[in-house]
N, C-alpha and C positions, 0 to 999 in steps of 0.2 A: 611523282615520287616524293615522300616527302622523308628527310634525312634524319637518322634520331631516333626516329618513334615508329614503336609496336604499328605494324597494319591494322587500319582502323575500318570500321564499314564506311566509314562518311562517304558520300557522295560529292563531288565537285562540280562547280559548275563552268563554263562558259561560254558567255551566251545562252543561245537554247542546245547546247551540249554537254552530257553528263561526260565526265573526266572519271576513270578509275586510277587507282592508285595502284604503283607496280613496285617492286621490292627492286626492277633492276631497268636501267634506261642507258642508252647508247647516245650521247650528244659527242655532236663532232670527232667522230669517230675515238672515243672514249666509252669505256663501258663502266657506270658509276653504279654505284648500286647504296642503300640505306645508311649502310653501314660507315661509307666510302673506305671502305679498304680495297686492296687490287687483284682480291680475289676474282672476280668476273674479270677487271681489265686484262690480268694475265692468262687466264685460258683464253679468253681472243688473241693473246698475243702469239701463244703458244702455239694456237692454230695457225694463225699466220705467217710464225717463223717456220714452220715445219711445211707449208707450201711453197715461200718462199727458198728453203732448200732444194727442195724437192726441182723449183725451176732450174736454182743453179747449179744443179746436178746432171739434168737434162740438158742442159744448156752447154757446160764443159763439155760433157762425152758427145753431144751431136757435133761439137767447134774443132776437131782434134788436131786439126792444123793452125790453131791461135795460141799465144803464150796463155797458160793457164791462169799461173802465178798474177801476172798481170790484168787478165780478162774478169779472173776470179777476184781481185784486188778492185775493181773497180766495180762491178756487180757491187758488192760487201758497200762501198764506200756512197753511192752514188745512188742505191735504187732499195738493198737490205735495209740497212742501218736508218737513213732519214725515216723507211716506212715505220720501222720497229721504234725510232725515240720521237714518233708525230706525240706534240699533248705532252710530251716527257715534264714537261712543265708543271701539271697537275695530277697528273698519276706518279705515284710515288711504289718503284716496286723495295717495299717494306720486310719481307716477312723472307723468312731464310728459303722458303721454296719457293718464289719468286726469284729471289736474286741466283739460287742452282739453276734452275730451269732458263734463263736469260743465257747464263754463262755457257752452260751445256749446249745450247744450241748457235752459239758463237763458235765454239769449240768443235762442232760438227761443222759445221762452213766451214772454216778452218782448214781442218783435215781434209777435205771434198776437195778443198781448192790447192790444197799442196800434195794430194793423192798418197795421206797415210794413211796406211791399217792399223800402225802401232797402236800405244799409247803414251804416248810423254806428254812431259805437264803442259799445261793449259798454258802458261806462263809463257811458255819457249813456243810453242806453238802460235800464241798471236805474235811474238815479238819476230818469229822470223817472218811475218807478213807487215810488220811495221805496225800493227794493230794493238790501241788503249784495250783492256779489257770491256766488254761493253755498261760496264756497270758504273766503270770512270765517265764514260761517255756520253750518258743519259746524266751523269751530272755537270757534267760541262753543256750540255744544251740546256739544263735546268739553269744553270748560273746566266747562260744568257740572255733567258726568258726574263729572270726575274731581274736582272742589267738595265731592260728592253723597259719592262714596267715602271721600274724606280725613276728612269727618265722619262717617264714618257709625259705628255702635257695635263696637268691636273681637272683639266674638265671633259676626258672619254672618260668614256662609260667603264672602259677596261681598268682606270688609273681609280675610279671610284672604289667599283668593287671591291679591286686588289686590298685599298686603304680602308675599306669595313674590313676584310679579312684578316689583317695585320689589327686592326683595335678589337679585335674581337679576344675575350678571354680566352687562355688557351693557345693561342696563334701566335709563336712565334714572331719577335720582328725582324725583316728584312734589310732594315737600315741601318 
């Protein structure tokens, strides 16, 4: 995949292997695509958060003699959330139907795991489960990510790249 640029016919090589070129590619369970915007990474996420309700749906109503509140609370903190901000570091969800779609399905776990039908705000709703919005969330594991980098020893491979990235026109710096 190459980033930037119109789909071209070239051929790539390596070795005696021809490489096609794809407009979209899955590394380390990240979905990147040409463009790098989070279009592709959020419908995988989307998908994923909407299975993973679905378990902890199944999960509460098969438990009916476990505290919900609490069972639910740790499900959300422990096995949801790390799956949903893996990579948060490098996916960036930008675009205002991203950052709905994240919320809304926070919002539905939410209610699942305190057994509303209402609707009240999304607000009161994570706060009486003691829950950041998850939009806070993914920035606070980003700020650790890049904590982790900034310190990290100046000859991996990861402290390299990071430092093309930050000298690169356009890029923001971190420091």
């Amino acid at each position: 995949m190459t980033v930037g640029r119109k789909k071209s016919e070239k051929m790539w090589q390596l070795g005696d292997q021809q490489i096609y070129e794809t407009n979209e590619y899955k590394y380390l369970g990240v979905m990147l695509n040409k463009q790098m915007t989070d279009t592709n990474h959020m419908s995988y996420i989307g998908a994923k958060m909407k299975k993973l309700e679905s378990y902890l749906r199944y999960t509460l109503a098969k438990h009916k003699d476990i505290n919900r509140v609490n069972f639910g609370d740790n499900l959300w903190r422990k096995a949801i959330l790390p799956s949903i901000s893996h990579a948060s570091g490098i996916w960036f969800n930008t675009s205002r139907k991203a950052k709905s779609e994240l919320s809304s399905h926070q919002y539905s776990i939410a209610k699942a795991i305190l057994k509303i039908h209402s609707m009240p705000s999304m607000v009161a709703t994570w706060g009486e489960l003691g829950w950041l919005p998850i939009l806070e969330s993914l920035n606070i594991s980003r700020i650790s990510y890049y904590s982790r980098l900034i310190n990290m020893k100046e000859d991996r491979l990861t402290k390299i790249v990071f430092k093309e990235l930050v000298n690169t026109p356009g890029v923001s710096s971190f420091n």
